[in-house]
VMD Tcl script that builds the backbone (N, CA, C; Angstrom):
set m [mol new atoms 225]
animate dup $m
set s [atomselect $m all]
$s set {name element resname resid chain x y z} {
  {N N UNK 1 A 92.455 140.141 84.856}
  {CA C UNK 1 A 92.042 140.863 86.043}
  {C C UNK 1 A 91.437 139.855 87.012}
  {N N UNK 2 A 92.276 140.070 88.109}
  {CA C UNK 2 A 91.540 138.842 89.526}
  {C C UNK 2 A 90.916 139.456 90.415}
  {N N UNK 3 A 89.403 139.560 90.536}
  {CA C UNK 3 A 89.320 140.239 92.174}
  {C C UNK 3 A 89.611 139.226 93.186}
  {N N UNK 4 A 89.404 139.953 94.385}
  {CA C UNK 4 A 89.457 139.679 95.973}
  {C C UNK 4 A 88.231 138.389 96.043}
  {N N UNK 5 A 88.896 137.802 97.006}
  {CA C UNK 5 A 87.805 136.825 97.364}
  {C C UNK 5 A 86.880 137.099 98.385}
  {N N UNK 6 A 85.933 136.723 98.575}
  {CA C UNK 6 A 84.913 136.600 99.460}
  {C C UNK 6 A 84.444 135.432 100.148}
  {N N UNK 7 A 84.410 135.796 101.606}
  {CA C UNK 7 A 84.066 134.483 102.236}
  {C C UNK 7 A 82.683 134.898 103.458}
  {N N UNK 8 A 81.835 134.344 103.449}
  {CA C UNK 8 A 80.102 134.690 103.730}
  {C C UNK 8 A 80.048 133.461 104.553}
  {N N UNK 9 A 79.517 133.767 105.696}
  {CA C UNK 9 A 78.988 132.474 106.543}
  {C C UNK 9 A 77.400 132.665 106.868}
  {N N UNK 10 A 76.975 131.408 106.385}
  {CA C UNK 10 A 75.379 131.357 106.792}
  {C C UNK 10 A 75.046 130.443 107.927}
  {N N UNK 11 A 74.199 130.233 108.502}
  {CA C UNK 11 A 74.086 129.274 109.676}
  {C C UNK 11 A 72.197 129.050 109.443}
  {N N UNK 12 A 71.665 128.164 109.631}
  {CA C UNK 12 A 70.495 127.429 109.978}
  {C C UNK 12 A 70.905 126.790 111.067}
  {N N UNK 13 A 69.307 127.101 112.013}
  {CA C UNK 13 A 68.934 126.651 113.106}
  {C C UNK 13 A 67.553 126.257 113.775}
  {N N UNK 14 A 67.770 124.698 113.314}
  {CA C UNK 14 A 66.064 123.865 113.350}
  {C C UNK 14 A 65.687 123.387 114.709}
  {N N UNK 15 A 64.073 123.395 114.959}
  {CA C UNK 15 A 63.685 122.642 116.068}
  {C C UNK 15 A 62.940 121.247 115.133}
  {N N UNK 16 A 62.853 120.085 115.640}
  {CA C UNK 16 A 61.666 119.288 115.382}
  {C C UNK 16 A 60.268 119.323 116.584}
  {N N UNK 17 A 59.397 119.890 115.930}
  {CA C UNK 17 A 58.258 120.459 116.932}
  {C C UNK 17 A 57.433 118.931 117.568}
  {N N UNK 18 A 57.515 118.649 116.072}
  {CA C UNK 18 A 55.955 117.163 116.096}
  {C C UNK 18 A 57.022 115.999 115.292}
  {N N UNK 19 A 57.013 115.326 114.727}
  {CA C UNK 19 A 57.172 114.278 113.710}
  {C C UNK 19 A 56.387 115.179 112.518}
  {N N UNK 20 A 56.237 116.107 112.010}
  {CA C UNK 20 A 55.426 116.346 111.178}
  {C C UNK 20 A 55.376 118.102 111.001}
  {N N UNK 21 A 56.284 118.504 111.939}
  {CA C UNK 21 A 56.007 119.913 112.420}
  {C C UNK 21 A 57.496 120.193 112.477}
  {N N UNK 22 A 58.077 121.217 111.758}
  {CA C UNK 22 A 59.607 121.539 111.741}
  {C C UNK 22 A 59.363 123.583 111.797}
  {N N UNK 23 A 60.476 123.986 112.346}
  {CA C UNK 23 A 60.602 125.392 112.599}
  {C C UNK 23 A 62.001 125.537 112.402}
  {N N UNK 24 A 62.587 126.495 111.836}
  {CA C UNK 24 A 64.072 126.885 111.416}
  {C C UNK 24 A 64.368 128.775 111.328}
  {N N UNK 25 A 65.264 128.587 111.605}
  {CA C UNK 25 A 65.821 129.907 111.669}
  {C C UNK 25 A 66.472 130.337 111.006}
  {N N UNK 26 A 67.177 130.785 109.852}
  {CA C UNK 26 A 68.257 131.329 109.128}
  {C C UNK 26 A 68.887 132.367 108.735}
  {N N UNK 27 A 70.009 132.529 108.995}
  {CA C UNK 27 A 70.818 133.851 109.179}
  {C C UNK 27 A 71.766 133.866 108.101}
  {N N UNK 28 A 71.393 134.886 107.303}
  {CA C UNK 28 A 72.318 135.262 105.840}
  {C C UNK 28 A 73.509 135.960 106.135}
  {N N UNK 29 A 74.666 135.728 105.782}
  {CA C UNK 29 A 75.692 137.195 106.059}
  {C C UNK 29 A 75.739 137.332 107.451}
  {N N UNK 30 A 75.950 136.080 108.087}
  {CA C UNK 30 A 76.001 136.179 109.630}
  {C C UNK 30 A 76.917 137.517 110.566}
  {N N UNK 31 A 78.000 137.501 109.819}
  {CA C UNK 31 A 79.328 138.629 110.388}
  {C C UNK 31 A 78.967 139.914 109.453}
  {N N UNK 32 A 77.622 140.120 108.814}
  {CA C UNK 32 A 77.526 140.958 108.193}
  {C C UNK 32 A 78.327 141.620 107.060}
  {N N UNK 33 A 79.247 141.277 106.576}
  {CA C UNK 33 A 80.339 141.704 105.857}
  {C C UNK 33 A 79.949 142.443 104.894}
  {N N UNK 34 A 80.623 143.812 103.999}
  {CA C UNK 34 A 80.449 144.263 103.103}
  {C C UNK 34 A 81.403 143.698 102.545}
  {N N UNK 35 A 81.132 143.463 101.338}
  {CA C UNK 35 A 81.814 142.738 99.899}
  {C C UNK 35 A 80.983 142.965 98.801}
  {N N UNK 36 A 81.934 142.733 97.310}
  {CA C UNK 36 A 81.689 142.452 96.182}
  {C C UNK 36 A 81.003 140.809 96.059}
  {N N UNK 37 A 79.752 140.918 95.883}
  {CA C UNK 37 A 79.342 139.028 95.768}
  {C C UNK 37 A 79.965 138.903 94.090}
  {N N UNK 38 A 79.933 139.748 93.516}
  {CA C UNK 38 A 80.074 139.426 92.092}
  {C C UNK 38 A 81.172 140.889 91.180}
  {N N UNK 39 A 81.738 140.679 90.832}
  {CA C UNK 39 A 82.397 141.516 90.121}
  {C C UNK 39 A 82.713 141.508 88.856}
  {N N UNK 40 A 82.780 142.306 88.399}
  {CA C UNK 40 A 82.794 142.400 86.775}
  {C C UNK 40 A 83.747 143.488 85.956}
  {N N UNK 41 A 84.691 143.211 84.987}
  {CA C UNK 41 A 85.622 144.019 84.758}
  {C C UNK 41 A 85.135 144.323 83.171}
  {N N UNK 42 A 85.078 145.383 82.861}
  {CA C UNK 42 A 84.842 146.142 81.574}
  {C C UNK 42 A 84.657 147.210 81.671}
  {N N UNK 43 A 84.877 148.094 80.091}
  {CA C UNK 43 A 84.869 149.578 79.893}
  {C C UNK 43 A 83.372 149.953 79.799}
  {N N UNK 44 A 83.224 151.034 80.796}
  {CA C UNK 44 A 81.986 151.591 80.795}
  {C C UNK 44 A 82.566 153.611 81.083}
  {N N UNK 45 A 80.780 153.768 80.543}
  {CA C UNK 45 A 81.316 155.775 80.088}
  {C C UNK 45 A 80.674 156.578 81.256}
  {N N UNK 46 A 81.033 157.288 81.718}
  {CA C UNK 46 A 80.095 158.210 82.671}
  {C C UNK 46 A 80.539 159.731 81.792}
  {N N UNK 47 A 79.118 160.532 82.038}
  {CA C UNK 47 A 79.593 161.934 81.435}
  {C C UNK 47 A 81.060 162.796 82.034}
  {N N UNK 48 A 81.941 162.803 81.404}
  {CA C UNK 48 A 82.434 163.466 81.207}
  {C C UNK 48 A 84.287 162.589 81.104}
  {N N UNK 49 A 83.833 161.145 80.891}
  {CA C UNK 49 A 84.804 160.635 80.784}
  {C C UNK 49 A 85.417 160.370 79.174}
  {N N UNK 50 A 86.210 159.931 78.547}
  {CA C UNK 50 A 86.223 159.557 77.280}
  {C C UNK 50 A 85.583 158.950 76.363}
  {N N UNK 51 A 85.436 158.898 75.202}
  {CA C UNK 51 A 84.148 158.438 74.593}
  {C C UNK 51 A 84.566 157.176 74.623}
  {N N UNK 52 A 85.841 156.730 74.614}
  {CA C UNK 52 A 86.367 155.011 74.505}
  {C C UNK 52 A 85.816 154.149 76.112}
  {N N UNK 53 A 85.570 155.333 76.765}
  {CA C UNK 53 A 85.429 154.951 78.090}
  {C C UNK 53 A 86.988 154.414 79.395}
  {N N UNK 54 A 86.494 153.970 80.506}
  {CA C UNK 54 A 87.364 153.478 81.076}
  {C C UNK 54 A 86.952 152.645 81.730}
  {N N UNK 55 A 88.324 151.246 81.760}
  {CA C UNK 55 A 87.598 149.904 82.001}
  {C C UNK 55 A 88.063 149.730 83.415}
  {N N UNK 56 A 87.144 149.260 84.193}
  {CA C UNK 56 A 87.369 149.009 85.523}
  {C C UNK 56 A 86.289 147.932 86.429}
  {N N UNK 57 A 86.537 147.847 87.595}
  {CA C UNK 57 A 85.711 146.893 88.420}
  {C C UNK 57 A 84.253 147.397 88.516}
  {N N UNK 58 A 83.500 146.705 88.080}
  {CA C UNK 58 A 81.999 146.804 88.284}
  {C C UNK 58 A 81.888 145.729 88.929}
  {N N UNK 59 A 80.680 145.765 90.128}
  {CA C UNK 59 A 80.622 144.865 91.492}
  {C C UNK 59 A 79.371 144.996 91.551}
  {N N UNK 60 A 78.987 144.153 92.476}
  {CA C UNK 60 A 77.296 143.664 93.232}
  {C C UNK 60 A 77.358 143.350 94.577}
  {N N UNK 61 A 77.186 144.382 95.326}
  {CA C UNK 61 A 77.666 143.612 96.659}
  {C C UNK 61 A 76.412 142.781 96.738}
  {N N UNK 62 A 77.059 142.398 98.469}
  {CA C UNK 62 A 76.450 141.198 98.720}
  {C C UNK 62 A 75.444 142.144 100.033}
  {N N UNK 63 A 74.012 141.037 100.274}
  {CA C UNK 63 A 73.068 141.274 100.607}
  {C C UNK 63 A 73.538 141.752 102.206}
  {N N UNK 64 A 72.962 142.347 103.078}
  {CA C UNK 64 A 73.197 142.836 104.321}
  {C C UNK 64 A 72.547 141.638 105.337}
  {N N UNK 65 A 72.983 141.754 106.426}
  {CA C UNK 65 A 72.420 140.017 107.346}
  {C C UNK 65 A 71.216 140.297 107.071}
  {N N UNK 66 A 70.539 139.046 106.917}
  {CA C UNK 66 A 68.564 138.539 106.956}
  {C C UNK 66 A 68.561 137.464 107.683}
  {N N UNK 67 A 67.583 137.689 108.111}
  {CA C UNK 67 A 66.961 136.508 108.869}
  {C C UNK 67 A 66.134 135.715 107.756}
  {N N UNK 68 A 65.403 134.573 108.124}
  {CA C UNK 68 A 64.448 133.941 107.611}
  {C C UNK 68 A 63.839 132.740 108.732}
  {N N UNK 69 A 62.727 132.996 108.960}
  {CA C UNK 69 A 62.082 132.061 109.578}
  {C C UNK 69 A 61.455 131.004 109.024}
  {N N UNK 70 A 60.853 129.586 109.012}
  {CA C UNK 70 A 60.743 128.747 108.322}
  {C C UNK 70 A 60.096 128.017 108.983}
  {N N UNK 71 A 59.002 127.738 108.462}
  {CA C UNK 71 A 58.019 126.622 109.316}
  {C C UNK 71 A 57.637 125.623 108.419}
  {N N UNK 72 A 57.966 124.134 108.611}
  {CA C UNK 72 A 57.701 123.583 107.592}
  {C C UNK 72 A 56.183 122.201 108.461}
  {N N UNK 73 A 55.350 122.164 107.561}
  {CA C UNK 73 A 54.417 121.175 108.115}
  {C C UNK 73 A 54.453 120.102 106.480}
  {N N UNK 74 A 54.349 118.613 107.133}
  {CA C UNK 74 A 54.075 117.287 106.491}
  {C C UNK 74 A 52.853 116.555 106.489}
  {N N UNK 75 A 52.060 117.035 105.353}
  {CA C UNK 75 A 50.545 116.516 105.341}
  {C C UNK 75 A 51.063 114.908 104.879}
}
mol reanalyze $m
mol bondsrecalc $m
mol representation Tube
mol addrep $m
């Protein structure tokens, strides 16, 4: 069993403030995409299915856009 691929673009975006003083921006899941980040194929049971179960795609999508801000200082 092969799933689908997934393709996720992230981007960072730094200032240098000081020699010593850094600020960054980062954007997760830039195009926002819904996808499977992870998928997984095996038999699992829900009530009222067979007791052997039925095997199929179990998935994790992937996180929705985030930001992250980032301030970094150099003692």
């Amino acid at each position: 069993m092969r799933s689908r691929s997934t393709t996720l673009a992230y981007v960072r975006v730094g200032y240098r403030i000081t020699p010593r003083l850094r600020a960054a921006l980062d954007v997760f899941n830039l195009f926002n995409r819904e996808a499977g980040d992870t998928d997984y194929y095996y038999a699992s049971r829900l009530k009222g299915e067979p007791a052997e179960g039925v095997a199929d795609i179990h998935f994790h999508p992937v996180e929705p856009r985030r930001f992250r801000v980032k301030l970094t200082a150099i003692f």
